[in-house]
VOVEXNU-306921 format. One record per residue (C-alpha): residue number from 1; residue in one letter; chain; z, x, y negated. Coordinates in steps of 0.2 Angstrom, whole numbers, plus 5000, padded with zeros to 4 digits. Layout:
<NUM; A; A; <Z; X; Y>>
...
This chain:
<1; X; A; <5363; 5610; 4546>>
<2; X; A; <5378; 5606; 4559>>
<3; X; A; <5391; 5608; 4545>>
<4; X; A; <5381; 5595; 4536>>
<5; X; A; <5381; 5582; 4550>>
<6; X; A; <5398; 5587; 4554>>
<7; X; A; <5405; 5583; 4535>>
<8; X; A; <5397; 5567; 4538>>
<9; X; A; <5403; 5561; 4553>>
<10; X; A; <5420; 5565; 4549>>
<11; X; A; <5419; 5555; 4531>>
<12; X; A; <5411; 5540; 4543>>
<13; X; A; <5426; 5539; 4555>>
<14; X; A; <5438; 5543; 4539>>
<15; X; A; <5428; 5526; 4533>>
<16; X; A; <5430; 5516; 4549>>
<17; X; A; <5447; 5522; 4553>>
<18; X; A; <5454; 5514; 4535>>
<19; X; A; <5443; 5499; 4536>>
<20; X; A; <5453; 5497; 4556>>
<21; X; A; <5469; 5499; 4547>>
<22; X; A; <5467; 5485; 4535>>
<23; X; A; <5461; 5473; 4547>>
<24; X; A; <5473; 5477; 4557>>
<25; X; A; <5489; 5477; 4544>>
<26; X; A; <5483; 5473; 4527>>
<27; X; A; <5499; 5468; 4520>>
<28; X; A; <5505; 5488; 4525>>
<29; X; A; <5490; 5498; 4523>>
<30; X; A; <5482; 5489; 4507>>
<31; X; A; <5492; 5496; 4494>>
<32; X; A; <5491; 5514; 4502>>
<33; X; A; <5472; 5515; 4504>>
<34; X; A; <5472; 5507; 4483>>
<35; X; A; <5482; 5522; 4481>>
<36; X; A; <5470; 5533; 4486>>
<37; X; A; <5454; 5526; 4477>>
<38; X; A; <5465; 5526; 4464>>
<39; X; A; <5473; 5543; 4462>>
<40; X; A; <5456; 5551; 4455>>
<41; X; A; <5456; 5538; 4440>>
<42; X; A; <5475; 5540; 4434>>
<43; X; A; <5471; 5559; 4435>>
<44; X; A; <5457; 5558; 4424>>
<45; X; A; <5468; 5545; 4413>>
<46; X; A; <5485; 5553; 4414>>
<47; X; A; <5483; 5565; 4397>>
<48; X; A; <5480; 5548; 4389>>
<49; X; A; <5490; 5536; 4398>>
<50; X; A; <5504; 5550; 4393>>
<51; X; A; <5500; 5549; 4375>>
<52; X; A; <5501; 5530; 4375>>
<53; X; A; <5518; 5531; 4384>>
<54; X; A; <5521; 5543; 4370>>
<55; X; A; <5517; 5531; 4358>>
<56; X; A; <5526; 5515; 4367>>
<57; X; A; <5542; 5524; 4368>>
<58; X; A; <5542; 5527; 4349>>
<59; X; A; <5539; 5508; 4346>>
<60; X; A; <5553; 5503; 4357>>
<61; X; A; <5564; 5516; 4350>>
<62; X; A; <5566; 5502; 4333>>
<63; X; A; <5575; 5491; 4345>>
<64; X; A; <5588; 5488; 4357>>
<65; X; A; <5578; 5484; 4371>>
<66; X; A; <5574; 5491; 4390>>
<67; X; A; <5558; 5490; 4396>>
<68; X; A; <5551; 5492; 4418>>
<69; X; A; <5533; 5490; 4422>>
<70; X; A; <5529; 5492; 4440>>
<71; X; A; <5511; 5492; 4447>>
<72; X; A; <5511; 5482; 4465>>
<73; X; A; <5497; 5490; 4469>>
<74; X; A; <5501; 5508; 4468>>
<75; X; A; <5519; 5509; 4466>>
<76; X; A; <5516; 5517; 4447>>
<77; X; A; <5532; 5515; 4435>>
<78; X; A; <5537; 5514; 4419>>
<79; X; A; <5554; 5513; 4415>>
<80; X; A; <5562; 5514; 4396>>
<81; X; A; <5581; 5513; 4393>>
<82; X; A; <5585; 5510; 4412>>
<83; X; A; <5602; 5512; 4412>>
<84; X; A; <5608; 5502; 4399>>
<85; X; A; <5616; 5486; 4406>>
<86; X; A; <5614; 5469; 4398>>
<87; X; A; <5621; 5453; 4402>>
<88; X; A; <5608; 5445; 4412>>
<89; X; A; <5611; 5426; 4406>>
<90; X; A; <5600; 5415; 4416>>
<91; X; A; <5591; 5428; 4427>>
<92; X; A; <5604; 5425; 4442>>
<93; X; A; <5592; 5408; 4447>>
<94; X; A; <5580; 5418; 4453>>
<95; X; A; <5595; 5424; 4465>>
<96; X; A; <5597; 5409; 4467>>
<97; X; A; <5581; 5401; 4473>>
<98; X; A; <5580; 5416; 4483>>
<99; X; A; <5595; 5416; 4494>>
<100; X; A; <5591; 5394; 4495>>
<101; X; A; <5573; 5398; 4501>>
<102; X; A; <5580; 5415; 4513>>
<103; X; A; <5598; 5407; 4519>>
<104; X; A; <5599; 5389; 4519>>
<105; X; A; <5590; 5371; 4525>>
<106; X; A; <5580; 5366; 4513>>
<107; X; A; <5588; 5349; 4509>>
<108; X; A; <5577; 5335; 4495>>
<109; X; A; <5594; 5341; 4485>>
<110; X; A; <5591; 5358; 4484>>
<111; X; A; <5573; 5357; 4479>>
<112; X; A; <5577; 5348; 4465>>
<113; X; A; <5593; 5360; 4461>>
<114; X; A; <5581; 5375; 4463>>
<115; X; A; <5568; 5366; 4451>>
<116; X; A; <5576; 5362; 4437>>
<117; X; A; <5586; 5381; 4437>>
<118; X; A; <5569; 5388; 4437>>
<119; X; A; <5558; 5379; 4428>>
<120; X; A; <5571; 5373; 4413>>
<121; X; A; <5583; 5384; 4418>>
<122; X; A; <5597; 5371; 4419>>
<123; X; A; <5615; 5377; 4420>>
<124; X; A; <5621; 5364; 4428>>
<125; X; A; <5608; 5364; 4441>>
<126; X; A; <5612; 5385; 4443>>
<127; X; A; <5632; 5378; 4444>>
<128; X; A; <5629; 5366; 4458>>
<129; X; A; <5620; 5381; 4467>>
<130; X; A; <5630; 5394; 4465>>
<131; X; A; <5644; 5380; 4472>>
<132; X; A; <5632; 5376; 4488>>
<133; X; A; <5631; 5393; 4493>>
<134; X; A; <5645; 5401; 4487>>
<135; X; A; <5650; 5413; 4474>>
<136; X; A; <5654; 5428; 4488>>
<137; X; A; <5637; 5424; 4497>>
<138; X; A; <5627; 5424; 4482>>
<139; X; A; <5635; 5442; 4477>>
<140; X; A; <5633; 5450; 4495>>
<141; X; A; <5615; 5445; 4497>>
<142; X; A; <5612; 5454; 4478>>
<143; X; A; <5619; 5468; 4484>>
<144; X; A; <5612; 5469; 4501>>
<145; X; A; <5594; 5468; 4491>>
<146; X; A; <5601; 5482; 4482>>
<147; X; A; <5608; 5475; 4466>>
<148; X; A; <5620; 5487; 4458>>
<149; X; A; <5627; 5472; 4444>>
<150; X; A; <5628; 5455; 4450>>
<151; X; A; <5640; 5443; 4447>>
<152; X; A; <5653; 5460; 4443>>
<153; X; A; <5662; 5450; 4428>>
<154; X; A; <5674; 5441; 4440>>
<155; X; A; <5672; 5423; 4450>>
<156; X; A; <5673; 5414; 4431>>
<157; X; A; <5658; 5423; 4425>>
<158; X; A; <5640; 5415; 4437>>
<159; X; A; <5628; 5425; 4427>>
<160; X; A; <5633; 5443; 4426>>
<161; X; A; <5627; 5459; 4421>>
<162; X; A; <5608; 5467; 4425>>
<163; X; A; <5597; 5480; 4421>>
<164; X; A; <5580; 5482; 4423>>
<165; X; A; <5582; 5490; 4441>>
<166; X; A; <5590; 5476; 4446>>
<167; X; A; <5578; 5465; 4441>>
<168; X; A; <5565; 5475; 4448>>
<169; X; A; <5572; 5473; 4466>>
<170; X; A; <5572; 5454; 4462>>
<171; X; A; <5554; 5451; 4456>>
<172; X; A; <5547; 5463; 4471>>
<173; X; A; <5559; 5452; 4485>>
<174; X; A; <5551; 5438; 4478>>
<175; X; A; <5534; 5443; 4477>>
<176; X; A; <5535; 5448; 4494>>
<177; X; A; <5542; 5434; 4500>>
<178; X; A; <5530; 5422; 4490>>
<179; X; A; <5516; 5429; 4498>>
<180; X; A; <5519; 5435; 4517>>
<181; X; A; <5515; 5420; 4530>>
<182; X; A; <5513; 5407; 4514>>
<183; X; A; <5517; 5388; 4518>>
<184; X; A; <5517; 5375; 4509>>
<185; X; A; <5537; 5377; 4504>>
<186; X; A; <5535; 5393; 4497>>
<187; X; A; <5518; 5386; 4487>>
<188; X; A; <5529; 5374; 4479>>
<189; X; A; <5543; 5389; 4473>>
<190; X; A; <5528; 5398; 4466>>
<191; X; A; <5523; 5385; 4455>>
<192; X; A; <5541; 5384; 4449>>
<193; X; A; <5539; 5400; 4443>>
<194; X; A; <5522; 5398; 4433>>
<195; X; A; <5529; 5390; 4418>>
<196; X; A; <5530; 5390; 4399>>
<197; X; A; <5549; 5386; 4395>>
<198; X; A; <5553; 5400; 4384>>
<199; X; A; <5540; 5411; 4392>>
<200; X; A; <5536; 5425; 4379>>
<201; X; A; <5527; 5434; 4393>>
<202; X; A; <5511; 5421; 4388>>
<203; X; A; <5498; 5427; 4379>>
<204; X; A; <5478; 5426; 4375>>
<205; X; A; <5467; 5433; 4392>>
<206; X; A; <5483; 5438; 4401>>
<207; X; A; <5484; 5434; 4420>>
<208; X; A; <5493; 5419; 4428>>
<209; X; A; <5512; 5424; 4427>>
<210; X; A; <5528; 5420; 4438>>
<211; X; A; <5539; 5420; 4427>>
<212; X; A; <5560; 5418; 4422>>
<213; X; A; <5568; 5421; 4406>>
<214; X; A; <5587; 5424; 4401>>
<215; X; A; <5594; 5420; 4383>>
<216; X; A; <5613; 5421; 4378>>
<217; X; A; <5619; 5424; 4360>>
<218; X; A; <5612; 5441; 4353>>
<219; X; A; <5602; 5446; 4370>>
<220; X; A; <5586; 5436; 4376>>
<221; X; A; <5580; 5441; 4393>>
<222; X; A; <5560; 5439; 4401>>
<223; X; A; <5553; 5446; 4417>>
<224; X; A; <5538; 5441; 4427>>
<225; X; A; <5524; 5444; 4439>>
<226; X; A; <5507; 5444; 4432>>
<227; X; A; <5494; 5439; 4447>>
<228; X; A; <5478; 5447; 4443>>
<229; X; A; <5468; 5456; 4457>>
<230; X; A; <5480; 5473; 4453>>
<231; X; A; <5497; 5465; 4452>>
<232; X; A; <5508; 5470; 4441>>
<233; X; A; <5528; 5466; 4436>>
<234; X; A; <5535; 5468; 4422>>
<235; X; A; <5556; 5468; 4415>>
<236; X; A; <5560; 5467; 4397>>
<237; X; A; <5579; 5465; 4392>>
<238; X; A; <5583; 5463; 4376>>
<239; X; A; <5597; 5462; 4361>>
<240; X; A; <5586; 5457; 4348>>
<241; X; A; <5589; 5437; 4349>>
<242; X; A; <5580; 5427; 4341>>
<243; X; A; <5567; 5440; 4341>>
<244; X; A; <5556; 5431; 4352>>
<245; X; A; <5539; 5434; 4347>>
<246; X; A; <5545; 5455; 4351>>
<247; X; A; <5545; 5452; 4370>>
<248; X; A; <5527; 5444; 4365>>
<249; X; A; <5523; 5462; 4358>>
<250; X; A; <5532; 5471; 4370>>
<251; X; A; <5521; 5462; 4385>>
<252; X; A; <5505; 5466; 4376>>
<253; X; A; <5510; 5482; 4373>>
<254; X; A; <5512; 5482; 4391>>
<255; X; A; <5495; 5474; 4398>>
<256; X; A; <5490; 5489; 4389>>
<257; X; A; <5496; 5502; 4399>>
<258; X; A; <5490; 5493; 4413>>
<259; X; A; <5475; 5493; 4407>>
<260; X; A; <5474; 5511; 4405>>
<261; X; A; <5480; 5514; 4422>>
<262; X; A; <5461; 5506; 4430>>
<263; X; A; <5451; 5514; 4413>>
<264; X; A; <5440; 5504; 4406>>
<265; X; A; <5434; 5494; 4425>>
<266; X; A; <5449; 5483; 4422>>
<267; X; A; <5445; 5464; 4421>>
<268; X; A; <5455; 5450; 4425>>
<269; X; A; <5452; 5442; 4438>>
């Protein structure tokens, strides 16, 4: 009878010492404690989340393509091709905007420059950027995100190389930065991002999407953050231009897997 009350009181104070910790630092102790609740469901799903993967990877095997999920919610990757660099295009301007928003006074000039490189991704709005912070700047503060790949093809070339880790760092900087003490500034740069200027990302019953494609000759680029109640980002790098409706597939094939990953509780929030 004591063993019994003592089980209990140890799963109540287990209780109200999570519920302290994320009233007291929810932006650091959320994910962990969605972690937790969730580490019985992907155990029960991992023989057929597995045989999915199984099945993904042999889709994507027809094409010359790389492919990240990552789940912001309990840090579960995906990752196909990883290593294969592309040249990145027009994914730089989310650098861009980055470093703008991070590094520099936000001038009527700048807000304008950053719009148009995000929303119609306009070079010339990207040149004039790349020009007002400068070309060294702009590489250092990739790199000290963690980029391994940008801007390596020489001062002449403003768009560079990238692979889906890169892009990775990218999207999770600027989730983070989108939504830790929120104003009215960073509002404005999220709704940049939810457009659909060459989004392929966009489909029936998918969450709201941040999102920023790349597109030069043979390779076309798309990557985004879909904002349902679990997070997720998601990096697909192709050579398949002007394959377009591919990355449409790609992504459902995607929502999918992150489907599987929450059984068959998932809804859309």
């Amino acid at each position: 009878m004591f063993f019994k009350k003592f089980i209990i009181i140890c799963i109540v104070l287990f209780c109200l010492l999570i519920i302290f910790l994320i009233m007291h630092n929810p932006k650091k102790y959320y994910g962990m404690v969605i972690n937790i609740l969730l580490e019985e469901k992907e155990v029960i799903n991992t023989e057929r989340i597995n045989n999915y993967i199984e099945e993904l990877n042999s889709f994507l095997n027809q094409y010359e393509v790389s492919v990240l999920y990552y789940n912001m919610n309990n840090a579960y990757t995906y990752k196909y091709r990883e290593n294969v660099i592309y040249y990145g295009a027009s994914l730089i301007k989310v650098v861009d905007a980055l470093y703008i928003y991070e590094n520099m006074e936000l001038t009527n000039e700048l807000k304008t420059l950053v719009s148009l490189a995000i929303m119609k991704s306009d070079n010339l709005a990207h040149q004039k950027l790349v020009e007002k912070i400068g070309f060294t700047n702009l590489k250092s503060y990739g790199e000290q995100l963690g980029a391994q790949n940008i801007l390596t093809n020489g001062r002449n070339d403003i768009y560079g190389l990238a692979t889906i880790d890169d892009e990775l760092i990218y999207l999770k900087h600027l989730y983070n930065f989108l939504f830790n003490d929120v104003n009215n500034e960073k509002e404005k740069l999220k709704s940049y991002f939810i457009n659909n200027y060459f989004n392929y990302l966009d489909f029936n019953n998918a969450p709201l999407i941040l999102h920023k494609y790349g597109y030069y000759g043979t390779y076309y680029h798309d990557m985004g953050i879909f904002l349902d109640k679990n997070p997720y980002i998601v990096v697909i790098l192709t050579k398949e231009s002007p394959n377009f409706s591919l990355v449409t597939e790609i992504s459902q094939k995607i929502f999918e897997l992150h489907k599987l990953i929450y059984k068959k509780n998932y809804s859309i929030s």
